[in-house]
C-alpha positions as CSV (number, residue, x, y, z in Angstrom):
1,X,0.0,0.0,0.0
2,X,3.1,2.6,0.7
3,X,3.9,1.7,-2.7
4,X,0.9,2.4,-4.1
5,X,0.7,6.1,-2.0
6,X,4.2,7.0,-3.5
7,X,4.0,5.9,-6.8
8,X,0.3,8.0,-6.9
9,X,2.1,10.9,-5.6
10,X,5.2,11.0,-7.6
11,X,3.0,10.3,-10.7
12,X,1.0,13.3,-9.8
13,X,4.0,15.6,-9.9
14,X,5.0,13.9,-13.1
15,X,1.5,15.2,-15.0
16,X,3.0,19.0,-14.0
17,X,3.1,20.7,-17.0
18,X,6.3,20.9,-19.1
19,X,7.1,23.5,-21.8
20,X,5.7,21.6,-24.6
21,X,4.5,21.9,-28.1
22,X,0.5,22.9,-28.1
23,X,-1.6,20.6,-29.5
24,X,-5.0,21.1,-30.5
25,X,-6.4,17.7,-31.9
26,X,-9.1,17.9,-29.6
27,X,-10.9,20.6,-31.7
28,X,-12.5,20.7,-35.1
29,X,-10.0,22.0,-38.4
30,X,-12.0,25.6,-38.2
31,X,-11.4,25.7,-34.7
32,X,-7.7,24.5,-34.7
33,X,-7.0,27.4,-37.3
34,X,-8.3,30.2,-35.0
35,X,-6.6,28.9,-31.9
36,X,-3.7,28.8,-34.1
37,X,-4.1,32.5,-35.5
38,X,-4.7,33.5,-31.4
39,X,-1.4,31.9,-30.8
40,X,0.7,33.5,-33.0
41,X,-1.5,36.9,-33.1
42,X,-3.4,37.5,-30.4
43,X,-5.1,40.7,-31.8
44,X,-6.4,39.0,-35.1
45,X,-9.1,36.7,-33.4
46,X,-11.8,37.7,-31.2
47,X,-10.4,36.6,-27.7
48,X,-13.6,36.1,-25.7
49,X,-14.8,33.4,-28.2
50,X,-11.0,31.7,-28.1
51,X,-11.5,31.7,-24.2
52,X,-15.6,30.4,-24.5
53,X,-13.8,27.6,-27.0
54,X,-10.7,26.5,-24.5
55,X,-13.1,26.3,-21.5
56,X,-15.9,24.4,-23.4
57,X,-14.2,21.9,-24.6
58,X,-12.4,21.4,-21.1
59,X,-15.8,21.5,-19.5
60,X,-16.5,18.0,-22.1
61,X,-13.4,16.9,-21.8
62,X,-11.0,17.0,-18.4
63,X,-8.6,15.2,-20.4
64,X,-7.8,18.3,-22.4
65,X,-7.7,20.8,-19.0
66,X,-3.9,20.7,-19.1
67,X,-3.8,21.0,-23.2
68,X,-5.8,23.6,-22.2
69,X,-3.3,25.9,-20.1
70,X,-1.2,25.6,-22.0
71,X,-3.2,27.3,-25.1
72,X,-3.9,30.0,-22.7
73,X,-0.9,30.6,-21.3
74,X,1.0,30.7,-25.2
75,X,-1.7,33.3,-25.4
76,X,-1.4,35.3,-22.6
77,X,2.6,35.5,-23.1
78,X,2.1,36.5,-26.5
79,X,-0.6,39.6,-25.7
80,X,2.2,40.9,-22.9
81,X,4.5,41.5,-25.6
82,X,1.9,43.8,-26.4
83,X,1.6,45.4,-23.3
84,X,-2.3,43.7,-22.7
85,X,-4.6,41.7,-20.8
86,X,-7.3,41.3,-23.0
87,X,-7.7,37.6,-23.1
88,X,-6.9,37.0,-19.5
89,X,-9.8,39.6,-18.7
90,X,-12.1,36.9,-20.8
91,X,-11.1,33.8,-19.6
92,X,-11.5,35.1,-15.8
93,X,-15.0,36.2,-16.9
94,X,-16.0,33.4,-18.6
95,X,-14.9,30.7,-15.3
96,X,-16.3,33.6,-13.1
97,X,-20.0,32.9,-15.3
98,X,-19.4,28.6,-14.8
99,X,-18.7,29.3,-11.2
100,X,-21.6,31.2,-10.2
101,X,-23.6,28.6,-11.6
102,X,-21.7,25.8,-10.3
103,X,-24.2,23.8,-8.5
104,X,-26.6,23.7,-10.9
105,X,-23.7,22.2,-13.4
106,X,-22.9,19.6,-10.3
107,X,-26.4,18.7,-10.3
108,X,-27.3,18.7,-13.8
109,X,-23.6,17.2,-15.3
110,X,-21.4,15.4,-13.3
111,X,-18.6,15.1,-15.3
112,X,-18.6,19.2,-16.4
113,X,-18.6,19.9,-12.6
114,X,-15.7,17.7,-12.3
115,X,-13.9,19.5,-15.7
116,X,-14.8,22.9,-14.2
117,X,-12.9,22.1,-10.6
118,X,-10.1,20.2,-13.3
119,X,-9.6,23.7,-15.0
120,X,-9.9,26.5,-12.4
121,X,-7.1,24.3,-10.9
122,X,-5.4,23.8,-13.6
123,X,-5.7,27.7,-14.5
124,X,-4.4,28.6,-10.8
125,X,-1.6,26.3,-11.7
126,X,0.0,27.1,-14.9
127,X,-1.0,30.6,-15.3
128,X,0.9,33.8,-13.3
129,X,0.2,37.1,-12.9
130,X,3.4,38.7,-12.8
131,X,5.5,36.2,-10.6
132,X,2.4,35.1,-8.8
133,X,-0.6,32.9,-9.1
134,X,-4.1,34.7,-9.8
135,X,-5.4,35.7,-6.3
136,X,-9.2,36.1,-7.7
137,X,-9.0,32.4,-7.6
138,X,-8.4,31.0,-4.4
139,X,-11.4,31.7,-2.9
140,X,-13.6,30.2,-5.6
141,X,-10.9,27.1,-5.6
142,X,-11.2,26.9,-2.0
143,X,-15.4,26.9,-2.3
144,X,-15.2,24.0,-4.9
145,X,-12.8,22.0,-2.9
146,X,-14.8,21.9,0.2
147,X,-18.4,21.5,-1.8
148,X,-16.5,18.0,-2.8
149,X,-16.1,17.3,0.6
150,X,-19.9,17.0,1.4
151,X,-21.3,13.5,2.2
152,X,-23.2,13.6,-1.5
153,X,-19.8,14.4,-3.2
154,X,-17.5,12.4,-1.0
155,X,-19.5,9.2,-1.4
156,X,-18.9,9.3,-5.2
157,X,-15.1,7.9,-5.9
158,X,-14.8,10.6,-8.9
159,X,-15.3,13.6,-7.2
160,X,-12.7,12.1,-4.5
161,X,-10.3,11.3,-6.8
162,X,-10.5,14.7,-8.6
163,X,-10.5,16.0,-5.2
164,X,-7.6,14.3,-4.0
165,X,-5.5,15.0,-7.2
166,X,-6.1,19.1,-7.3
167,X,-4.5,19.3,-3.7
168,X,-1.7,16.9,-4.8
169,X,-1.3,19.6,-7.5
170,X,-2.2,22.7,-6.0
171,X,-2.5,21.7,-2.4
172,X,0.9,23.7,-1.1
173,X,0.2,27.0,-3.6
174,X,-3.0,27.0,-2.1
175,X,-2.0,26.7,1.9
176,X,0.4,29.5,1.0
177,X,-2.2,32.0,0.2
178,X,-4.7,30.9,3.4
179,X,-3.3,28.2,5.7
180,X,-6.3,28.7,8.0
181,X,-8.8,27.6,5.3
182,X,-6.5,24.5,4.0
183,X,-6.3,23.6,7.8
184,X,-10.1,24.2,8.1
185,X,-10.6,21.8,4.5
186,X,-8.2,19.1,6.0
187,X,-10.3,18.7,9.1
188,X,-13.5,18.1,7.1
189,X,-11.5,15.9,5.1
190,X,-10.1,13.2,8.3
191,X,-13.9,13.7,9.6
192,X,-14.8,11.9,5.8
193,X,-12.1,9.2,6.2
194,X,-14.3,7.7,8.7
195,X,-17.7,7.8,6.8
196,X,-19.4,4.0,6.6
197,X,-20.2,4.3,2.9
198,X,-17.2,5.3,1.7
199,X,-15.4,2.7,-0.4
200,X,-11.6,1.3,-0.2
201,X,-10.7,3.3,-2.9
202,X,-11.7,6.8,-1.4
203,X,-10.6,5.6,1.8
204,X,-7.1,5.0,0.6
205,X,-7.4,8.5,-1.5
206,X,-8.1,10.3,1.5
207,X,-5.6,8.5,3.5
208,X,-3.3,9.3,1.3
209,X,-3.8,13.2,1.0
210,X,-4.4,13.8,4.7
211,X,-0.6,11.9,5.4
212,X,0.9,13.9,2.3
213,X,-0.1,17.2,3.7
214,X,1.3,15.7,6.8
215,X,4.7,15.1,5.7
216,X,4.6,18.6,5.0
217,X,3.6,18.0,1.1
218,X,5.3,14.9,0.6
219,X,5.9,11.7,2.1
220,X,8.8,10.4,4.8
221,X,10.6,7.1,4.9
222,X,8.6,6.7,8.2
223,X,5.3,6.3,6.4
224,X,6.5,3.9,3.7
225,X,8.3,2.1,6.2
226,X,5.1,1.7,8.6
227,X,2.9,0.5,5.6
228,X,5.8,-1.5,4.3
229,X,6.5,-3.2,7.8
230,X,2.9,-3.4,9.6
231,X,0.1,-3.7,6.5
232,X,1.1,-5.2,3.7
233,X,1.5,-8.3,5.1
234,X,-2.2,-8.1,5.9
235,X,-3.2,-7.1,2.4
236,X,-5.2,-8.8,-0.3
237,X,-4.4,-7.1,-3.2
238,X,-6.7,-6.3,-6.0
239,X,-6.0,-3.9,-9.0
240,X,-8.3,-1.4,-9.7
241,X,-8.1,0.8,-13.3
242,X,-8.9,4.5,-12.7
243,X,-9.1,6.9,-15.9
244,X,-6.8,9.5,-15.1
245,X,-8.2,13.2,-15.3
246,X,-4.9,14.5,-17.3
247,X,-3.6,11.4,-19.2
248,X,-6.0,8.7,-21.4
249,X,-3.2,6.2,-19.5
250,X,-4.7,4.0,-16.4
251,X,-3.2,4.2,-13.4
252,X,-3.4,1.1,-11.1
253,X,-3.7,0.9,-7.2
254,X,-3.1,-1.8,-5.5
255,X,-5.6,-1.4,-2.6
256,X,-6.6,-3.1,0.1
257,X,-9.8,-5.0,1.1
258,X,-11.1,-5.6,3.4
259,X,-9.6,-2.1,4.3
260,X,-6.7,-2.7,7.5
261,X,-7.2,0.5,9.0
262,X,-9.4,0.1,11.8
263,X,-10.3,3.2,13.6
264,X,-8.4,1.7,16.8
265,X,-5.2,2.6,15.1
266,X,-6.0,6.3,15.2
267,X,-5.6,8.7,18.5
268,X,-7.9,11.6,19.0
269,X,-6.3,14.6,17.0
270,X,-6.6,18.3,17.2
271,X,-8.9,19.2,13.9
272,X,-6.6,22.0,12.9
273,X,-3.5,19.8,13.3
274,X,-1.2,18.8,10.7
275,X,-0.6,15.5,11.6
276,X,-2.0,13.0,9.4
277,X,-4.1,9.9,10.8
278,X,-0.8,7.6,10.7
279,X,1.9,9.9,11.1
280,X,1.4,11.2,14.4
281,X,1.1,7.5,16.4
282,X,4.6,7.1,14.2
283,X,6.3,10.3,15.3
284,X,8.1,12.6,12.8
């Protein structure tokens, strides 16, 4: 199981965006030539309907949300030579529309609610204002996070895994710009490792964000060595193939079941702590 908590978190870091070639297969020939002519010319295209495209298709598709980036951030870098903003005004505008109506998206479209979270994250990622990340977003990142930490979110392994993976991502940026609300986020979140209905796979999601934030964003030989030494032994493995949200590879996890961790192995915490559920009965 430690190797399955590593491996998930070093692959996540590997999916970080790289300076790459843009590629815009995902998109129709008419719509690859005007992403194309807002790449190399910002100011020949109409920028808000570039922006409506990008975020469409990332709303269908979370696949494309890193693709996406980095179309807008080509873009943005090519309006500053110019000395504007133009485009980044749009795009902000555009998210700001999908987030106001975010619940009704959740509600009506699962997997759009899911590509909206995957992009506003992905957008906080990969895309700087000056030196820094765009401030206007934490708040509304923060809001989505938590709304996927509700008992009708949590208990659907999707919204934990795309949960789970925008913190792996984001999770330290994020803690940087309100520590109190991460702290506040992480509490909910060890309160939801102990739901009944959640299944093994959620389970081991959680488990494994709580004790990554723990290790202060990544994970200590004592971790690996505890699941190394005192669970896998007790482990039936079985794989199980999750689409990932940024790759059209599968990733496998070998997960446990019945699931080990009994509630007996966890001391009563401080809900603002940093300790993970493991870590602290471990020391540091």
């Amino acid at each position: 199981m430690a190797i399955s908590m590593v491996i998930f978190s070093f692959w996540l870091r590997a999916m970080q965006d790289k300076d790459q070639d843009v590629h815009l297969q995902a998109f129709d020939k008419e719509t690859q030539n005007m992403l194309k002519d807002a790449l190399k010319d910002p100011d020949t295209v109409d920028l808000r309907k570039v922006a409506a495209v990008i975020i469409n298709q990332s709303l269908q598709d979370p696949v494309f949300c890193k693709e996406a980036c980095r179309v807008c951030r080509v873009i943005i870098q090519a309006e500053a030579k110019g000395d504007n903003n133009t485009f980044r005004g749009h795009l902000l505008n555009l998210l700001q529309e999908e987030y106001a109506r975010r619940e009704e998206t959740r509600e009506n479209d699962h997997k759009r609610w899911i590509g909206f979270v995957s992009l506003i994250c992905s957008v906080f990622h990969n895309i700087k204002v000056g030196s820094g990340p765009m401030i206007a977003l934490v708040e509304p990142i923060y809001e989505c996070l938590n709304r996927m930490t509700k008992f009708d979110a949590v208990t659907h392994e999707e919204e934990v895994y795309c949960l789970v993976e925008q913190l792996h991502r984001i999770g330290k940026q994020l803690e940087n710009q309100n520590e109190t609300q991460m702290s506040e986020l992480f509490c909910t979140l060890r309160d939801c490792f102990f739901i009944e209905s959640l299944t093994s796979l959620s389970r081991l999601l959680l488990l494994n964000i709580i004790e990554f934030r723990a290790g202060g964003w990544e994970f200590g030989h004592i971790l690996t060595r505890f699941f190394l030494d005192h669970m896998r032994p007790s482990l039936r493995t079985r794989a199980f193939l999750l689409p990932t949200l940024h790759s059209p590879s599968y990733l496998i996890f070998w997960l446990p079941h019945p699931h080990p961790l009994h509630a007996s192995l966890v001391t009563p915490i401080n809900p603002l702590s940093r300790h993970g559920l493991l870590t602290q009965n471990l020391g540091r």
